[in-house]
C-alpha positions as YAML, in Angstrom:
chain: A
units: angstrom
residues:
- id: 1
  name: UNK
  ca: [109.76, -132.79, 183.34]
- id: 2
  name: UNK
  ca: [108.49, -129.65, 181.80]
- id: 3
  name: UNK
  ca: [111.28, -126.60, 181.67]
- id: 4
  name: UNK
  ca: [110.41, -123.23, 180.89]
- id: 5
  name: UNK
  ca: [113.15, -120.78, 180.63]
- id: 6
  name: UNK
  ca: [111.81, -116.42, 181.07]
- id: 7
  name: UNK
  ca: [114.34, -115.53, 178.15]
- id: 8
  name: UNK
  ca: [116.09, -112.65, 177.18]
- id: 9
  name: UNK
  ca: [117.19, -113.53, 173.33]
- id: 10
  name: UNK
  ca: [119.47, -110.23, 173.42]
- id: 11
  name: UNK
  ca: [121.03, -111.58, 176.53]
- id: 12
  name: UNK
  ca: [124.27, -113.48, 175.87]
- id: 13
  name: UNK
  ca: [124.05, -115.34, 178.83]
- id: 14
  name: UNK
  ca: [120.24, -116.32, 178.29]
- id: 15
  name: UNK
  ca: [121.07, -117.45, 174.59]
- id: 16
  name: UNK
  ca: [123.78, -119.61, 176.18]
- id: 17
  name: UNK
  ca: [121.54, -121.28, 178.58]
- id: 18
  name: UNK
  ca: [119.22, -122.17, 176.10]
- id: 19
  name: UNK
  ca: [121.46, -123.21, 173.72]
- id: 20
  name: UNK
  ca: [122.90, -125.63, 176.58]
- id: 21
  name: UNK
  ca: [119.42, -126.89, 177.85]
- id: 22
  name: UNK
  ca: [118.98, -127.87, 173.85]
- id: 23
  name: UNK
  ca: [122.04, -129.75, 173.60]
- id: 24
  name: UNK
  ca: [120.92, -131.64, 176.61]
- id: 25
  name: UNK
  ca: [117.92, -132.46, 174.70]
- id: 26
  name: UNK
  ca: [115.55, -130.82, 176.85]
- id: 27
  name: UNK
  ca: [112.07, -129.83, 175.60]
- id: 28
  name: UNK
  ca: [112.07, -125.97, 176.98]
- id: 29
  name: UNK
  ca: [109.42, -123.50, 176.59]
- id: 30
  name: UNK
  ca: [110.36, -120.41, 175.87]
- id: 31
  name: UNK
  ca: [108.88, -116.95, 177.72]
- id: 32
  name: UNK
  ca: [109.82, -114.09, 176.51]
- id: 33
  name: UNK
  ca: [108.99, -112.14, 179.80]
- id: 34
  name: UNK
  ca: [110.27, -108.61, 178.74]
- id: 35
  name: UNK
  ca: [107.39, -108.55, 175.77]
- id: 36
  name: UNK
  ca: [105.00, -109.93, 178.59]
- id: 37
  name: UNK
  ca: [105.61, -108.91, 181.73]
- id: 38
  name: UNK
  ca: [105.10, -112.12, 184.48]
- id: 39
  name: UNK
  ca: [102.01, -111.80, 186.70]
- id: 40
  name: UNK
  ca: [102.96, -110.83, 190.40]
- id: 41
  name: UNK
  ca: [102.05, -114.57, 191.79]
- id: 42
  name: UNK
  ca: [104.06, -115.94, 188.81]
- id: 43
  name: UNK
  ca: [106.68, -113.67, 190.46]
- id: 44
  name: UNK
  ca: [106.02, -114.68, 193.75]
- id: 45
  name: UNK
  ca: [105.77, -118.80, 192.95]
- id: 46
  name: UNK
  ca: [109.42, -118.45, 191.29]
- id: 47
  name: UNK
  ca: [110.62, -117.07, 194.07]
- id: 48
  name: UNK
  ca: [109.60, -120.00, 195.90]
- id: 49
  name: UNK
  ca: [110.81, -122.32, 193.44]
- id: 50
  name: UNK
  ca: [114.30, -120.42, 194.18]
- id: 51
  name: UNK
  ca: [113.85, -119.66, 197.67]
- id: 52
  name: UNK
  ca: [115.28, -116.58, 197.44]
- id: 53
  name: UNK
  ca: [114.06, -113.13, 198.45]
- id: 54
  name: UNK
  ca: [112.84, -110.55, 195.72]
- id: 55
  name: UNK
  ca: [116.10, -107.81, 195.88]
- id: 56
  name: UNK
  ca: [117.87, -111.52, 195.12]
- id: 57
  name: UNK
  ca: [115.84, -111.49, 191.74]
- id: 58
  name: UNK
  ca: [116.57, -108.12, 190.72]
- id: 59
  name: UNK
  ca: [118.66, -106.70, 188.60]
- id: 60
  name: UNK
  ca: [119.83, -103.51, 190.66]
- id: 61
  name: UNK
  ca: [121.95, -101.95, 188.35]
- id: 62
  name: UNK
  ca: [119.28, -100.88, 186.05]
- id: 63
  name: UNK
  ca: [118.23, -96.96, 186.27]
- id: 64
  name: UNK
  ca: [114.81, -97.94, 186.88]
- id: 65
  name: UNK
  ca: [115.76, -99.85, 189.79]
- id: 66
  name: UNK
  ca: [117.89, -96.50, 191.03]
- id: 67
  name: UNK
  ca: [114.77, -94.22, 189.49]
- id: 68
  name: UNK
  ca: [112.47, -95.90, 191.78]
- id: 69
  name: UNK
  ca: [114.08, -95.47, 194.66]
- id: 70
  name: UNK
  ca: [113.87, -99.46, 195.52]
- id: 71
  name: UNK
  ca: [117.51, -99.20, 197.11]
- id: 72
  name: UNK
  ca: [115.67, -98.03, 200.43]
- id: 73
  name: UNK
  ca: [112.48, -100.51, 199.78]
- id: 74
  name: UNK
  ca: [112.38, -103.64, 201.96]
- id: 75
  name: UNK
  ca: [108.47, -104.52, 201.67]
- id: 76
  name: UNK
  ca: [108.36, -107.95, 199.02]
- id: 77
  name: UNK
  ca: [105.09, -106.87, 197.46]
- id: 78
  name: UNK
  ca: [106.45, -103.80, 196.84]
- id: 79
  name: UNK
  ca: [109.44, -105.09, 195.00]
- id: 80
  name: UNK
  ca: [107.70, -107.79, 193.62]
- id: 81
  name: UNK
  ca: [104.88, -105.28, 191.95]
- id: 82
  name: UNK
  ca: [107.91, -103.33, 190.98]
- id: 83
  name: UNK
  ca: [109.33, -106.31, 188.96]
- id: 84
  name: UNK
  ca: [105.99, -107.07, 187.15]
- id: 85
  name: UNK
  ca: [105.15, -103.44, 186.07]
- id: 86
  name: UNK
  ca: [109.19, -103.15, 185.10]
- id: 87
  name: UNK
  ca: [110.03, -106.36, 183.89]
- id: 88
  name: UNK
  ca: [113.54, -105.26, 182.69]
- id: 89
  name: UNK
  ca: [114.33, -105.58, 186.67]
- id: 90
  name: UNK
  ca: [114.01, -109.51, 186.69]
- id: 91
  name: UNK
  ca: [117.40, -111.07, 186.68]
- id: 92
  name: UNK
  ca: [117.62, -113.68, 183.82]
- id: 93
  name: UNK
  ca: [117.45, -116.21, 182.46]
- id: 94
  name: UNK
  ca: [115.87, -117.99, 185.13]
- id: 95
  name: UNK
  ca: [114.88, -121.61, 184.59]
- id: 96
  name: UNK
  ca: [111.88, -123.15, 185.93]
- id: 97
  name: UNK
  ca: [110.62, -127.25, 186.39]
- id: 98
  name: UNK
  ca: [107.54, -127.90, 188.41]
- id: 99
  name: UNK
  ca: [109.52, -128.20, 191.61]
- id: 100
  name: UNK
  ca: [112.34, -125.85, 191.75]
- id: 101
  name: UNK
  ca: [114.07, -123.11, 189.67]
- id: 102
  name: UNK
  ca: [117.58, -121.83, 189.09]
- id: 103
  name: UNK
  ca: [118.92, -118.38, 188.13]
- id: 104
  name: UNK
  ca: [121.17, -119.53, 184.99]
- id: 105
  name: UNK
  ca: [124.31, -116.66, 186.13]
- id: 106
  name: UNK
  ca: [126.49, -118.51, 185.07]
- id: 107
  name: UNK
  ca: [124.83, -120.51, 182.61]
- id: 108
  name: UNK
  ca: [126.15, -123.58, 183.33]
- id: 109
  name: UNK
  ca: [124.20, -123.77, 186.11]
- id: 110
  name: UNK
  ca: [121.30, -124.61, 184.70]
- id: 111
  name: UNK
  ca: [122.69, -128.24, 183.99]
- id: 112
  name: UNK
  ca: [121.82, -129.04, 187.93]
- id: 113
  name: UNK
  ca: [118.58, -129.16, 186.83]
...
């Protein structure tokens, strides 16, 4: 089963997600999504893979999010468009197989994988 993790390596929480998906002996590829910002149907297909909606991805205590107004925004493209051109609004790290995906907050979730 292929795992990709969208990592934050200045993220304490990401690093210790990977580190545990490693010591499980998992073969994880690595995407560093804040130098390249995830397309909006990648966005859209992880959401699916989490079934969650896209305020549930974001991280709302950023400025941006607040600079942006996106409190009062309830459209899912919009958000969803707002988390590809901003991609320091994606909650992380977020761990991904081919069939489902997991938020790793805490990171010991991401052993239910």
């Amino acid at each position: 089963m292929a795992i990709q993790i969208w990592h934050n390596p200045r993220c304490s929480k990401s690093r210790e997600a990977l580190k545990l998906l490693e010591e499980q002996g998992k073969e994880v590829d690595i995407y560093k999504y804040l130098d390249e910002a995830p397309s909006v149907d990648e966005i859209k297909s992880v959401l699916l893979k989490l079934g969650i909606a896209a305020r549930d991805l974001m991280r709302t205590k950023e400025t941006i999010y607040k600079e942006l107004g996106l409190k009062d925004i309830e459209d899912e493209q919009v958000l969803i468009e707002a988390m590809s051109k901003h991609n320091k609004l994606i909650e992380r790290p977020i761990i991904i197989t081919d069939t489902k995906a997991i938020i790793g907050r805490p990171p010991q979730l991401v052993l239910e994988l």
